[in-house]
C-alpha positions as a LaTeX table, in Angstrom:
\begin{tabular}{lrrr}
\hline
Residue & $x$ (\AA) & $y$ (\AA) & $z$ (\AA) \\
\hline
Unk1 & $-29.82$ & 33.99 & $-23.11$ \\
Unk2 & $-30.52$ & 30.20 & $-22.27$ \\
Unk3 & $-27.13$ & 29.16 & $-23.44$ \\
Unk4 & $-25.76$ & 31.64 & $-21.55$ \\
Unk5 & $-27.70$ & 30.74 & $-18.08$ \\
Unk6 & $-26.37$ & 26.99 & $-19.46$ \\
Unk7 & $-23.44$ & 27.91 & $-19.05$ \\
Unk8 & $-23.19$ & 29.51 & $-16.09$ \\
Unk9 & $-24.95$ & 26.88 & $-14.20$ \\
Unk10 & $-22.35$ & 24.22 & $-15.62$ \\
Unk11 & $-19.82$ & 26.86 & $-14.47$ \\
Unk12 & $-21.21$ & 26.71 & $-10.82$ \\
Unk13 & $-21.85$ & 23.15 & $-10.53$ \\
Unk14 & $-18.45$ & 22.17 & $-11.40$ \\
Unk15 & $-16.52$ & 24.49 & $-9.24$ \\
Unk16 & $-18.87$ & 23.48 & $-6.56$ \\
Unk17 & $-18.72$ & 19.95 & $-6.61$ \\
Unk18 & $-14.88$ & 20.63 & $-7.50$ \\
Unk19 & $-14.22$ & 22.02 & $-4.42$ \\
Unk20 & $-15.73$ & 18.56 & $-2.64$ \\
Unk21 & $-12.81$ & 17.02 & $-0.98$ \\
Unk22 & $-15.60$ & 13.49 & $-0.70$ \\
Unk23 & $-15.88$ & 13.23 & $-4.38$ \\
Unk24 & $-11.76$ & 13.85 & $-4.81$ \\
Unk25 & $-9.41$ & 10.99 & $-5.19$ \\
Unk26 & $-7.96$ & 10.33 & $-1.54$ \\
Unk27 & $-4.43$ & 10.25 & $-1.12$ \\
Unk28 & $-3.00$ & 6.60 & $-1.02$ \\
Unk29 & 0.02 & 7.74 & 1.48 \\
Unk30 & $-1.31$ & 7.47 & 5.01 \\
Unk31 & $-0.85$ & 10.84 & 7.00 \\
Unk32 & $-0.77$ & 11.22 & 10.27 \\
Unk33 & $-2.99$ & 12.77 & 12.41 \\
Unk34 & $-1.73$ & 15.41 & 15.45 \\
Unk35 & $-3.34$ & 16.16 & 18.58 \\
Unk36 & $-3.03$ & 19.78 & 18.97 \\
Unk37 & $-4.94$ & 20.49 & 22.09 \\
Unk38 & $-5.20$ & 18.23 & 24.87 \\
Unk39 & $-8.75$ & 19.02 & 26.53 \\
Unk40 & $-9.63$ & 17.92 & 30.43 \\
Unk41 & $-13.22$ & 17.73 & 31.49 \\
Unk42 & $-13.47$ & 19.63 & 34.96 \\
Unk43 & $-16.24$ & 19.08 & 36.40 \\
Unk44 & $-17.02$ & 19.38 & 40.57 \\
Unk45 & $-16.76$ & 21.71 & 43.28 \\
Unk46 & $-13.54$ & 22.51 & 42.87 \\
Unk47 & $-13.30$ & 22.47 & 39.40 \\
Unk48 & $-11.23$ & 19.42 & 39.10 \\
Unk49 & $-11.88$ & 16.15 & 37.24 \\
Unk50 & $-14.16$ & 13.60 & 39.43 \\
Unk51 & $-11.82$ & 10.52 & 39.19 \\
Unk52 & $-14.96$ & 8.83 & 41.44 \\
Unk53 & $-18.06$ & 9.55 & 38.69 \\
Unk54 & $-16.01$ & 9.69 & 35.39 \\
Unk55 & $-13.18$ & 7.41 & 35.97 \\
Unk56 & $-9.72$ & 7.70 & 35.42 \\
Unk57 & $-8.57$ & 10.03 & 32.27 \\
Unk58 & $-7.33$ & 9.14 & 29.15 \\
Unk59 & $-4.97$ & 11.61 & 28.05 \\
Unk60 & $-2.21$ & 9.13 & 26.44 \\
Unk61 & $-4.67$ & 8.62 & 24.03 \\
Unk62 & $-4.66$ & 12.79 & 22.90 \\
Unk63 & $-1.22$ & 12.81 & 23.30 \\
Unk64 & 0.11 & 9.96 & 21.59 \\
Unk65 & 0.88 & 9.89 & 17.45 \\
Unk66 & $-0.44$ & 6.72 & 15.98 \\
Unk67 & 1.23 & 5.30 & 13.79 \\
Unk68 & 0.16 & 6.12 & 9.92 \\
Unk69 & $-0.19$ & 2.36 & 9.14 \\
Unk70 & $-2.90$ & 1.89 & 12.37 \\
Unk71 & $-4.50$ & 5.44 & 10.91 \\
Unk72 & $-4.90$ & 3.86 & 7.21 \\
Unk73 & $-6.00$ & 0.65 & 8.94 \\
Unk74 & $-8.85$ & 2.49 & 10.89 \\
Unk75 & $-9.95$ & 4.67 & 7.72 \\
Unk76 & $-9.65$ & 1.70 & 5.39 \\
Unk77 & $-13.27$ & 1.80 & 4.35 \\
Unk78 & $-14.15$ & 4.93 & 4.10 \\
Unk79 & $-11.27$ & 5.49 & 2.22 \\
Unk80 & $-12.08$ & 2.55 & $-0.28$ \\
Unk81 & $-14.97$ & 4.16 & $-0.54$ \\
Unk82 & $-13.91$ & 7.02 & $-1.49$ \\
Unk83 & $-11.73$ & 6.03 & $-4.20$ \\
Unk84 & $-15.13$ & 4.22 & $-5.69$ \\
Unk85 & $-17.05$ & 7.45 & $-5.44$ \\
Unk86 & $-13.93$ & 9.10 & $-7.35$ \\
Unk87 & $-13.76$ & 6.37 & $-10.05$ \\
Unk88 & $-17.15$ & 6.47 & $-10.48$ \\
Unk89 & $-17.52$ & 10.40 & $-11.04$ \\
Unk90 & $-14.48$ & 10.15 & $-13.61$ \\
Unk91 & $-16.27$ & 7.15 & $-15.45$ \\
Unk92 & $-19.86$ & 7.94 & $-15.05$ \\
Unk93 & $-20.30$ & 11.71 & $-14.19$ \\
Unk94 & $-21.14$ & 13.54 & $-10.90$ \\
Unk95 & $-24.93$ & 12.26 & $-10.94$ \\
Unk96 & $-23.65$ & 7.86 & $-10.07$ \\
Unk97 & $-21.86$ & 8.79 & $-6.76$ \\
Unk98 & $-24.56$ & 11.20 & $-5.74$ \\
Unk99 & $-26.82$ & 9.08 & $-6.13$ \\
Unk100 & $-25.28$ & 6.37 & $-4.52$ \\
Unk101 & $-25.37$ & 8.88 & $-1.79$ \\
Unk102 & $-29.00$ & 10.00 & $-1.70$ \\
Unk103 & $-29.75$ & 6.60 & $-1.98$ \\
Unk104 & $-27.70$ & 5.18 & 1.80 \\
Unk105 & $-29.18$ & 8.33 & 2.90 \\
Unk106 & $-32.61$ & 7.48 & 2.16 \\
Unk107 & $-31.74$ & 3.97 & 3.48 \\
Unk108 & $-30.07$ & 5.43 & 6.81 \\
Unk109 & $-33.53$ & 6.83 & 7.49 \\
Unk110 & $-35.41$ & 4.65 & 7.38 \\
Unk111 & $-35.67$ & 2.58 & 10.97 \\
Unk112 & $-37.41$ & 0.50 & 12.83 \\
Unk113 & $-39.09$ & 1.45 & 16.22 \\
Unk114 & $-36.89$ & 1.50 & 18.81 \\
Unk115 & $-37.58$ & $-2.09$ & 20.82 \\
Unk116 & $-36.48$ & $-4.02$ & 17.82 \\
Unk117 & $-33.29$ & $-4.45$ & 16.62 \\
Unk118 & $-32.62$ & $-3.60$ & 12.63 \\
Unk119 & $-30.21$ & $-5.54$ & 10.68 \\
Unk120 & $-29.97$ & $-2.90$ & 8.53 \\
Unk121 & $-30.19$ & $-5.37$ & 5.12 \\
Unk122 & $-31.21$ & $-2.90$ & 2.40 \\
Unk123 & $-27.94$ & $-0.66$ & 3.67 \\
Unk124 & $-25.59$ & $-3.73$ & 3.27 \\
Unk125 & $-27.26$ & $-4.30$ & $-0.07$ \\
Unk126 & $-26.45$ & $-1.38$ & $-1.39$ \\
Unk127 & $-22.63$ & $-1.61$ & $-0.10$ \\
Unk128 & $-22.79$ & $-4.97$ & $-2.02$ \\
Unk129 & $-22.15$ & $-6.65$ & 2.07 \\
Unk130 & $-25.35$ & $-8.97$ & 1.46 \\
Unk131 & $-23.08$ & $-11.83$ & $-0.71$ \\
Unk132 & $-20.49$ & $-12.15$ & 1.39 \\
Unk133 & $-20.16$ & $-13.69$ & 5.03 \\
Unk134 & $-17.43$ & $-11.61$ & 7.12 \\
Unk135 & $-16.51$ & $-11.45$ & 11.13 \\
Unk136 & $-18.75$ & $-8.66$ & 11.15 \\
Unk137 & $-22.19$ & $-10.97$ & 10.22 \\
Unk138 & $-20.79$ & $-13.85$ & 12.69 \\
Unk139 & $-19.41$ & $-11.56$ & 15.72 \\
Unk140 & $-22.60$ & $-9.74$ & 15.98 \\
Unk141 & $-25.38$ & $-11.57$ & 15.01 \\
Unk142 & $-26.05$ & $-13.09$ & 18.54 \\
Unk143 & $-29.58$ & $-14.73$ & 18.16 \\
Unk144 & $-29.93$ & $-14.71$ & 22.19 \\
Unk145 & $-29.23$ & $-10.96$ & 22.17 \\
Unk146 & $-32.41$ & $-9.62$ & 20.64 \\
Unk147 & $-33.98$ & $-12.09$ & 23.55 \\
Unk148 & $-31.94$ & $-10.70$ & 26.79 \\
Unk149 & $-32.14$ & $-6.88$ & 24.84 \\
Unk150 & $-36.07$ & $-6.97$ & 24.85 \\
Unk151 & $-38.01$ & $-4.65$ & 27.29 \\
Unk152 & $-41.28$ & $-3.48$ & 27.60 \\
Unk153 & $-42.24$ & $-1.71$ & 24.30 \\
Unk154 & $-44.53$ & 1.03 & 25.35 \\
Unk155 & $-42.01$ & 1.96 & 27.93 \\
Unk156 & $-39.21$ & 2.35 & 25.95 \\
Unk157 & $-41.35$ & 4.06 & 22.91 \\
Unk158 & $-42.53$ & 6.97 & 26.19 \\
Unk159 & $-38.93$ & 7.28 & 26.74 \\
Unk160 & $-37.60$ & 8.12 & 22.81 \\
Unk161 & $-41.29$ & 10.12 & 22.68 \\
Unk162 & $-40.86$ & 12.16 & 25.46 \\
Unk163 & $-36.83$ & 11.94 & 25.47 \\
Unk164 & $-37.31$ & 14.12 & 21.57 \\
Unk165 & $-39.54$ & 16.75 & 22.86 \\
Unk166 & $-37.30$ & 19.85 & 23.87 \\
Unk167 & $-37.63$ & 21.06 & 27.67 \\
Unk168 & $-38.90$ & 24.79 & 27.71 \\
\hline
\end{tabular}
């Protein structure tokens, strides 16, 4: 009977995490993505969009294709990602990329309170980000902006309090 219930849970954990389009090997042609519904905020009295409040609308943006090479561009890491979390699965099994997983999700809870700014180290750590200096580190790592970004800290701790409680 337990080589039967073995089985069966082998059975279901492979057609499960089969079925995982993260854990698959992403295509390496770049598709493009289609707009098919263009969507207009109305808001107002009359049920129009409120150029005044809102500003103007950006609809070229729904209706325009991107190119495919500007799509693979913006998906670039997430992709490369991806194609780690496959190669690992093939080499290693299904338990190295889930854990890799559990493991930035455990880091991506983790914060500080809300006054302070996080650099987020023990995420870039685990990417493997912390050896290497990029644009990223240099563009925004202003030292003067945790300075001019500082407020009163019981204020802003009410707010995120009292912001989290639902109305009733």
């Amino acid at each position: 009977m337990s080589e039967f219930r073995n089985f069966v849970y082998c059975l279901f954990i492979k057609r499960s995490f089969h079925n995982n389009s993260k854990m698959d090997v992403p295509s390496l042609k770049p598709k493009p993505n289609v707009c098919e519904k263009v969507q207009i905020k109305e808001s107002g009295d009359f049920s129009m969009h409120d150029t005044m409040t809102e500003g103007f609308m950006a609809v070229r943006g729904q209706l325009c294709n991107t190119h495919a090479i500007e799509q693979s561009e913006k998906n670039f890491k997430a992709n490369a990602e991806n194609m780690r979390l496959a190669s690992l699965k093939s080499c290693q099994g299904i338990h190295a990329p889930l854990r890799i997983m559990h493991e930035k999700n455990a880091v991506n809870k983790t914060q500080r309170l809300p006054f302070l700014p996080s650099s987020n180290i023990a995420l870039e750590t685990l990417e493997g980000r912390d050896e290497c200096i990029d644009f990223d580190d240099y563009i925004f790592s202003d030292p003067v902006e945790g300075i001019e970004s500082l407020a009163a800290p019981h204020m802003i701790m009410e707010k995120t309090l009292f912001s989290s409680q639902k109305q009733y």
